[in-house]
C-alpha positions in Angstrom: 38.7 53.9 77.9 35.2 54.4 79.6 35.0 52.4 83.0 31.3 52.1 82.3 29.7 51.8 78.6 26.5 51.2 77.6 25.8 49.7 73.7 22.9 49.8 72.1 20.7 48.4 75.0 17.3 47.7 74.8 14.9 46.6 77.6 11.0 45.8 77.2 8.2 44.6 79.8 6.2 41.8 78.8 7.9 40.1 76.0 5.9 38.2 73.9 2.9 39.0 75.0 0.3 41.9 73.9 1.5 44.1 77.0 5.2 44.8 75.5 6.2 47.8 76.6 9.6 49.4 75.4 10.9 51.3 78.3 14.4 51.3 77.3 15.7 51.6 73.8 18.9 51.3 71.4 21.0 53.5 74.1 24.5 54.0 73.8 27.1 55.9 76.2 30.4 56.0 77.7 31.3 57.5 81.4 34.9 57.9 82.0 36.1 57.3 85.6 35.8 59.9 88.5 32.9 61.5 86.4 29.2 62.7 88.2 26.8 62.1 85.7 23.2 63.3 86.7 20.4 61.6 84.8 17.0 63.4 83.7 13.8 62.7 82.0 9.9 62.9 82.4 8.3 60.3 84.4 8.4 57.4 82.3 11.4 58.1 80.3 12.8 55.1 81.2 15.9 56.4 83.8 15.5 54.0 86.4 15.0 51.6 84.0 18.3 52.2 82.8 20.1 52.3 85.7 19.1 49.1 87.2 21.2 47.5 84.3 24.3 49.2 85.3 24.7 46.5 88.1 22.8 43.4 86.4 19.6 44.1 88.3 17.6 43.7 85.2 19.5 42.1 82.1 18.9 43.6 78.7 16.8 42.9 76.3 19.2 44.0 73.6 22.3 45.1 73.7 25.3 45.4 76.5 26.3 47.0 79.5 31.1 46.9 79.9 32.6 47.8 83.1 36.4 48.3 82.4 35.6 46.9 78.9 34.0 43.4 79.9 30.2 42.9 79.5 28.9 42.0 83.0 26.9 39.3 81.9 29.6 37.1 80.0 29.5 35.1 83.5 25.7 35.5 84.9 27.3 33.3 87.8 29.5 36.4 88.8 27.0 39.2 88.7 27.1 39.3 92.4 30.2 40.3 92.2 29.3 43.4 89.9 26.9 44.8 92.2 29.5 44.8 94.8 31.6 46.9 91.8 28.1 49.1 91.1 26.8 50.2 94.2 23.2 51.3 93.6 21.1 53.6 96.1 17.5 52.8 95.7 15.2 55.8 96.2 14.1 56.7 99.6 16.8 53.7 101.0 16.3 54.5 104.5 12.8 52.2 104.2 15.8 49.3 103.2 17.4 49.6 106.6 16.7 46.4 109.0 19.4 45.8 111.3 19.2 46.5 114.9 22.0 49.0 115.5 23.2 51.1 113.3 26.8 49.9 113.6 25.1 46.3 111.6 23.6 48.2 108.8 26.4 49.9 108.0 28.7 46.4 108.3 26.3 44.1 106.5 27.3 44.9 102.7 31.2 44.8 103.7 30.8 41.5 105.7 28.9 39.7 103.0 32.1 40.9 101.0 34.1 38.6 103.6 35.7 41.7 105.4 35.5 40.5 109.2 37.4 41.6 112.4 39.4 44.9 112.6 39.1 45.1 108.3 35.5 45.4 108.9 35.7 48.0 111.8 38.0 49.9 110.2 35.8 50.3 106.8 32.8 51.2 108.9 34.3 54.1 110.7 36.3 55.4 107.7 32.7 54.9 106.0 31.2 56.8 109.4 33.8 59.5 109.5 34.1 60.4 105.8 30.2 61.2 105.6 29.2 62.2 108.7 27.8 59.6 110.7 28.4 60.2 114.6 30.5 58.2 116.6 27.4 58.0 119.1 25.0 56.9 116.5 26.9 53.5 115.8 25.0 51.7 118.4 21.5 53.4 118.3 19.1 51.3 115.9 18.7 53.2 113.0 14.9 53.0 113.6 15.7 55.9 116.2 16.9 58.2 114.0 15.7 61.5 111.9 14.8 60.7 108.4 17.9 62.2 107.2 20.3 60.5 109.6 18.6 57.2 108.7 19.4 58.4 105.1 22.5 59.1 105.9 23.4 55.6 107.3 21.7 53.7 104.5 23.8 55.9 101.9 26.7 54.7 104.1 25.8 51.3 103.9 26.7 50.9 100.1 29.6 53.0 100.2 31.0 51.5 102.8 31.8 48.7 100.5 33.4 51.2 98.2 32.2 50.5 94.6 34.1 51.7 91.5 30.6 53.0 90.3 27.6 53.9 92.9 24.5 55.3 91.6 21.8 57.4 92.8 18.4 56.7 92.4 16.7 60.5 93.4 18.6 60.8 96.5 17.4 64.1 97.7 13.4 63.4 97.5 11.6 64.0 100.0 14.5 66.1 102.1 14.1 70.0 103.0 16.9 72.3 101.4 19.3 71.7 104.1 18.8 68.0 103.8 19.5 68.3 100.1 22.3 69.9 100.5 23.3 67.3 102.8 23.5 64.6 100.7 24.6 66.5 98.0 27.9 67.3 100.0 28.1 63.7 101.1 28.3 62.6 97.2 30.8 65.2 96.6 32.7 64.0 99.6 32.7 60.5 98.3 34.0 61.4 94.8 36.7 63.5 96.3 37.8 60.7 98.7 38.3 57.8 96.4 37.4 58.7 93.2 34.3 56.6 92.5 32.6 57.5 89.5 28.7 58.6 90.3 26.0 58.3 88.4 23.0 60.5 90.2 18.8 60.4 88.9 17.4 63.6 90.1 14.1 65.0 89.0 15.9 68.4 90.7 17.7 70.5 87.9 19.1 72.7 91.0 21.3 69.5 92.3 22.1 68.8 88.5 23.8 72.2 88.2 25.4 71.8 91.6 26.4 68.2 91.8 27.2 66.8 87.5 29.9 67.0 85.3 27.8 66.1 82.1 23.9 65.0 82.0 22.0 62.4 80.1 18.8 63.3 78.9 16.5 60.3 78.6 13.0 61.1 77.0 10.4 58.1 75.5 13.3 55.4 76.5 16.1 57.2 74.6 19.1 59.1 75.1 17.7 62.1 74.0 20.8 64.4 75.0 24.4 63.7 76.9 26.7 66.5 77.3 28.0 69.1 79.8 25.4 70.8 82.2 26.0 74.2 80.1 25.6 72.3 77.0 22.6 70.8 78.2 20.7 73.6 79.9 22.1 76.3 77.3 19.2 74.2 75.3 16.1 75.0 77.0 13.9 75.4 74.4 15.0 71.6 73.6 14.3 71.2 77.0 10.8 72.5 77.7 9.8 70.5 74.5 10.0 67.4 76.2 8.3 68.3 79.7 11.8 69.2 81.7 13.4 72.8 82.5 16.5 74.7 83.4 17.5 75.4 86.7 15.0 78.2 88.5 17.7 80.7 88.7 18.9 80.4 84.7 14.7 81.6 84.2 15.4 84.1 86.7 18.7 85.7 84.8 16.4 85.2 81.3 14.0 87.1 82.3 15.9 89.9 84.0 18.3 90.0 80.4 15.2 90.5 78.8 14.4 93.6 80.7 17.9 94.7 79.6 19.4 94.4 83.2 23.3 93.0 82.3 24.0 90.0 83.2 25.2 86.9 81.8 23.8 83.7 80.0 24.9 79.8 81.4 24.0 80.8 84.8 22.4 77.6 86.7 23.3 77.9 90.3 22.2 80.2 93.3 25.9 80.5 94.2 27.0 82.0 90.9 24.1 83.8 90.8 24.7 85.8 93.6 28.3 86.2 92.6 26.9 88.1 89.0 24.1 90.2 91.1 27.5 91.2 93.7 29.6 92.1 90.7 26.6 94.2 88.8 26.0 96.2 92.3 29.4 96.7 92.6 29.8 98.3 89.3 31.9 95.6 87.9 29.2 95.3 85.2 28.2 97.7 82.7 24.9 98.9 83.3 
């Protein structure tokens, strides 16, 4: 059974009025627990539309959204409690941090979730030590920071009150490479650690190849594809038709096929890449 399902939901702007706007509609999907689904789609495609229904953020239109099989809205009076079970990372959430040390940021959603004393410590420096977060930072405001540390300790800040399901709303934008891979490595650090599904927007087809198990394709506010990332980027041409792309390096291996160097198809990260190139050089490949 899916921990997270989505049926046939619909969301529009400006009901009943002559600015309605569609943004979401008639989506249906499952995600089974412990999964890292990445999300793409043009600018408009309606992905953080969809996303902000996963916690009750927005409520929909049409349709429903079941975590562990119960819609989340059959009590509106307990949706606070499903965005404690939904954790969702706004984009660029450093800008969300307010507290004066960095210790409080970090505490705030745990302690509105009534963990106090020694519980609470303990959570923040399991959160701390599990992604990084320096012992020496916990008292610095946040404020003081580098904008990756500060994204560092906002990221913390939501899973610190674990959620079954957190999602990722771009989380790399705006970071150099090594600050990409960063958070990327935090995310996969998470999963590993307690087994939290994740559900991860990215306009970056790189971190899609590196961080998802399987990818929805959203285009004009509807599921346009959901499958594995080779299933998904093995369709290119698909792709391309819509305004998206494959990974840089899978263009890279295409074009170098097509001037009848050897190498193989489904290749969508730089680490595999070079592991092909190695193996060619090495005269593990027919040339």
């Amino acid at each position: 059974m899916p921990i997270l399902e989505v049926k046939n939901l619909s969301h529009s702007y400006g009901g009943n009025t002559p600015f309605i706007n569609d943004a979401v509609s008639d989506v249906s999907f499952g995600i089974e627990k412990g999964e890292i689904i990445g999300i793409i789609g043009h600018t408009g495609s309606g992905k953080s539309t969809l996303v902000q229904h996963l916690n009750g953020l927005l409520k929909p239109t049409e349709g429903e959204v079941l975590l562990n099989n119960e819609n989340i809205w059959d009590n509106p009076k307990e949706i606070r409690k499903v965005r404690s079970r939904v954790g969702l990372v706004f984009q660029y959430p450093e800008y969300q941090l307010f507290e004066e040390t960095v210790y409080a940021d970090i505490a705030f959603g745990p302690k509105n979730m009534g963990l106090a004393g020694d519980e609470l410590d303990k959570r923040v420096r399991e959160i701390c030590k599990m992604i990084g977060v320096k012992d020496e930072y916990l008292e610095k405001s946040p404020f003081d920071l580098s904008g990756g540390e500060k994204r560092r300790v906002a990221i913390a800040g939501v899973m610190a009150m674990r959620p079954e399901i957190i999602v990722f709303d771009e989380p790399t934008a705006g970071l150099d490479p090594a600050g990409r891979e960063s958070v990327i490595e935090i995310i996969n650090n998470y999963r590993a650690a307690t087994g939290a599904t994740v559900i991860v927007i990215s306009h970056s087809m790189e971190d899609m190849a590196l961080i998802a198990d399987k990818i929805i394709v959203m285009n004009n506010g509807k599921l346009f594809m959901f499958d594995t990332v080779e299933n998904v980027f093995s369709n290119g041409d698909e792709l391309r038709k819509i305004g998206l792309n494959v990974p840089i390096v899978t263009r890279v291996f295409d074009e170098l096929r097509g001037r009848g160097i050897p190498l193989p198809e489904n290749v969508f990260t730089v680490k595999r890449a070079v592991e092909e190139i190695t193996a060619l050089k090495a005269g593990e490949r027919n040339a």
